[in-house]
C-alpha positions in Angstrom: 0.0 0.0 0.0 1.5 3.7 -1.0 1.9 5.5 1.8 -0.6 8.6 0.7 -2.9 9.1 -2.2 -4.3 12.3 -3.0 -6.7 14.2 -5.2 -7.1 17.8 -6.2 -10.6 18.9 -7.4 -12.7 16.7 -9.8 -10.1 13.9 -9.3 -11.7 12.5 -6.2 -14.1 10.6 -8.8 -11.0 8.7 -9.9 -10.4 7.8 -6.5 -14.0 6.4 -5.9 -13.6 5.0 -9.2 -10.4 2.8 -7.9 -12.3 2.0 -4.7 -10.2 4.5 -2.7 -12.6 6.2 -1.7 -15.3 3.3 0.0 -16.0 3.8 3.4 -14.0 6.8 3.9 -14.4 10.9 4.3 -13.5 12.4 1.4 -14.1 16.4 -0.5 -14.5 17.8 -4.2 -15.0 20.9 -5.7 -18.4 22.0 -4.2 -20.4 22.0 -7.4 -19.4 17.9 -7.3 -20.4 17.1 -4.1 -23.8 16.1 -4.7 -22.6 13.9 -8.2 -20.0 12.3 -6.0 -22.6 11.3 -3.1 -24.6 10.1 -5.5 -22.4 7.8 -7.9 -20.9 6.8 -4.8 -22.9 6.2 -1.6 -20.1 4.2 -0.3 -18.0 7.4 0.5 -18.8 10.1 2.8 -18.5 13.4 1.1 -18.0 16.4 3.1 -19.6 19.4 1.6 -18.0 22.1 3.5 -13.9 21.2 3.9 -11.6 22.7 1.6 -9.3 19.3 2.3 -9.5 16.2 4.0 -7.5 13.5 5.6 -9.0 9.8 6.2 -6.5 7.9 7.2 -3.2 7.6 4.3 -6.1 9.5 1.7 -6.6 12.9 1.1 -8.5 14.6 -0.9 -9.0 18.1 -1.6 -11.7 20.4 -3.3 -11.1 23.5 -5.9 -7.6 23.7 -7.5 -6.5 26.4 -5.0 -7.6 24.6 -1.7 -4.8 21.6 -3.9 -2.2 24.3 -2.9 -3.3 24.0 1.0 -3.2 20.0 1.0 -0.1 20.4 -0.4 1.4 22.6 2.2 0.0 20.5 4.8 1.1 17.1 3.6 5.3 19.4 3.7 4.2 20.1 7.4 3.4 16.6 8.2 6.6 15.6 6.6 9.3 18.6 6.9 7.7 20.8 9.8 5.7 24.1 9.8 9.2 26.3 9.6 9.7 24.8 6.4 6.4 24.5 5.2 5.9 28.6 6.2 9.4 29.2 4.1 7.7 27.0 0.8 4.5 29.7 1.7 6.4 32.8 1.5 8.0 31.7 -1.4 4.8 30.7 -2.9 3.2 33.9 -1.6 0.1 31.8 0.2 -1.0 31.9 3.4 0.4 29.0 5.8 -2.5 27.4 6.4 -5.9 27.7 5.7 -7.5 25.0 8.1 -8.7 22.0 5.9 -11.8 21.9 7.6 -12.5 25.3 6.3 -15.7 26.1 4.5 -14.9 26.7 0.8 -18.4 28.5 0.4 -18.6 32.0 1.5 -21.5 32.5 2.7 -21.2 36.1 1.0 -21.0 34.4 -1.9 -24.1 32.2 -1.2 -26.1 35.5 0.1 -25.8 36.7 -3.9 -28.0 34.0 -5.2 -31.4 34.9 -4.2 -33.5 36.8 -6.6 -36.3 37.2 -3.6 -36.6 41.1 -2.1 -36.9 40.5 1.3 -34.7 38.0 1.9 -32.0 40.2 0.0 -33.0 43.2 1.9 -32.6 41.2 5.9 -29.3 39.6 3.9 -28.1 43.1 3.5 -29.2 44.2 6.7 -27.5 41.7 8.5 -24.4 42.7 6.9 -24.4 46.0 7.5 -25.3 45.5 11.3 -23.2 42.2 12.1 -22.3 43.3 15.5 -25.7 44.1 16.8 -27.9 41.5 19.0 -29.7 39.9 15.8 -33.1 38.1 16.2 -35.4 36.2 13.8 -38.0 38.3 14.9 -36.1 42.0 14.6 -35.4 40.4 11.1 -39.0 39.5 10.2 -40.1 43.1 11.5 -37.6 44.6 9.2 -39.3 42.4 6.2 -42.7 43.0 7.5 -43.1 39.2 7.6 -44.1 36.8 10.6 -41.0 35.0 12.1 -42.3 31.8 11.1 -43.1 32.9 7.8 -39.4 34.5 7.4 -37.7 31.5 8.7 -39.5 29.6 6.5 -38.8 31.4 3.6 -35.3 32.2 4.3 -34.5 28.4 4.3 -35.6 28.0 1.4 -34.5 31.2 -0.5 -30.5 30.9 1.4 -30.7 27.0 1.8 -29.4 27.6 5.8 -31.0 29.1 8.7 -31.5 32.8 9.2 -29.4 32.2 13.1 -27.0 30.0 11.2 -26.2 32.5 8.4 -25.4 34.5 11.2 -23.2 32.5 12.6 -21.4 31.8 10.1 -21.1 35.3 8.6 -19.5 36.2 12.3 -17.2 33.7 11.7 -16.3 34.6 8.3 -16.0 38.5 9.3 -13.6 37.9 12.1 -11.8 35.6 10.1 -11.2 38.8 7.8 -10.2 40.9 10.9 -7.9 38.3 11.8 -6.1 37.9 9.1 -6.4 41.8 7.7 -6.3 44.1 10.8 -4.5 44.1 14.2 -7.3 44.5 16.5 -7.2 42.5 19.5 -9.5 39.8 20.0 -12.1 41.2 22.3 -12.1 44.0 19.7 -13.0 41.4 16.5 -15.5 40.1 19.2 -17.3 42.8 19.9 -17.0 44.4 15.9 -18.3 41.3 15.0 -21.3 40.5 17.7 -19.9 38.3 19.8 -20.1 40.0 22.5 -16.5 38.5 24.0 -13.3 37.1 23.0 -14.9 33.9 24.9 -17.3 33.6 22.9 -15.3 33.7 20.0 -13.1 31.1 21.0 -16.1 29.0 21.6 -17.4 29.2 17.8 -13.8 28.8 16.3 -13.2 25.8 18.1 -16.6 24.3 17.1 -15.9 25.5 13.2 -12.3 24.4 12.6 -11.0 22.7 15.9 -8.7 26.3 16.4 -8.6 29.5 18.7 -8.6 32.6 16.6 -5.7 33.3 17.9 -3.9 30.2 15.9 -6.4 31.1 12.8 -4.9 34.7 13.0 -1.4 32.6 12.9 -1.8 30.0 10.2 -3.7 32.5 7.9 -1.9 36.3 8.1 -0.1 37.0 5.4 3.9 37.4 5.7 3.3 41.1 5.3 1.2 41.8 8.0 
């Protein structure tokens, strides 16, 4: 048995193809994940990691996130020092966690055609560090809570709370990697009230503190 096999994009299918892939966790580009899941219900896809390790295979999603599996399998083997020097030379960031999403969920918010929904979207953009409610958001539309959940599910394909969440994720990610603000700062810019809190939803997102997210991602010329 080789001692790692690995797949960049579209090439999971190859893997799955080979029998690689059966019984084990694997990632694809997202606009393949529901293909792969379906031509092979043997394999777990994860929808949301940019890569992922199951034991000696890993696979990876869009070409760039091939670039991150690739600097983490010279960590595993030569040590972040030396995978940090490949970076700088590269000029990428060292590292984006695997378990990253590779879906912005600003990218996601530009898919609805539906007013309303774009409107509270915008809304909660623009006012990310306030207390945000579903009902302050259904006043706003001038819809019932139920009613906006409801539709907001549908329209977004997530949650209105979980949008949130992850949005306040995403933006202190930003902040993290683009400002130096202390953490209780990003916290409170970004509606979690504390740096505690903070911590909390990192850890439950990608298994790190901000503080090593601020770390593996800043670039070299911050």
């Amino acid at each position: 048995m080789v001692r790692r096999i690995c797949s960049v994009c579209g090439g999971a299918f190859i893997l799955a193809e080979a029998g690689v892939l059966t019984h084990k966790k694997a990632a694809t580009h997202w606009m393949l994940c529901e293909k792969l899941a379906r031509e092979y219900p043997d394999t777990e896809v994860d929808r949301e990691s940019i890569f992922v390790k199951d034991g000696h295979v890993y696979t990876s999603a869009g070409i760039t996130s091939g670039m991150d599996l690739t600097l983490a399998l010279i960590e595993e083997d030569l040590g972040k020092a030396f995978a940090l020097k490949i970076a700088r030379v590269m000029v990428l960031f060292l590292k984006r966690p695997g378990n990253q999403a590779q879906y912005s969920v600003l990218l996601q918010s530009q898919e609805t055609g539906h007013e309303p929904i774009r409107k509270a979207v915008e809304w909660i953009q623009n006012n990310i560090c306030e207390e945000i409610t579903i009902e302050k958001l259904a006043e706003y539309c001038l819809m019932s809570p139920r009613n906006f959940a409801r539709v907001f599910a549908r329209e977004m394909d997530i949650t209105p709370m979980k949008y949130v969440e992850k949005l306040r994720i995403e933006t202190a990610g930003r902040y993290l990697t683009e400002t130096h603000f202390t953490m209780d700062e990003i916290a409170r810019l970004c509606g979690f009230k504390n740096s505690i809190n903070m911590n909390r939803m990192f850890l439950h997102a990608f298994q790190i503190t901000p503080s090593q997210y601020r770390g593996r991602f800043r670039s070299s010329f911050h």
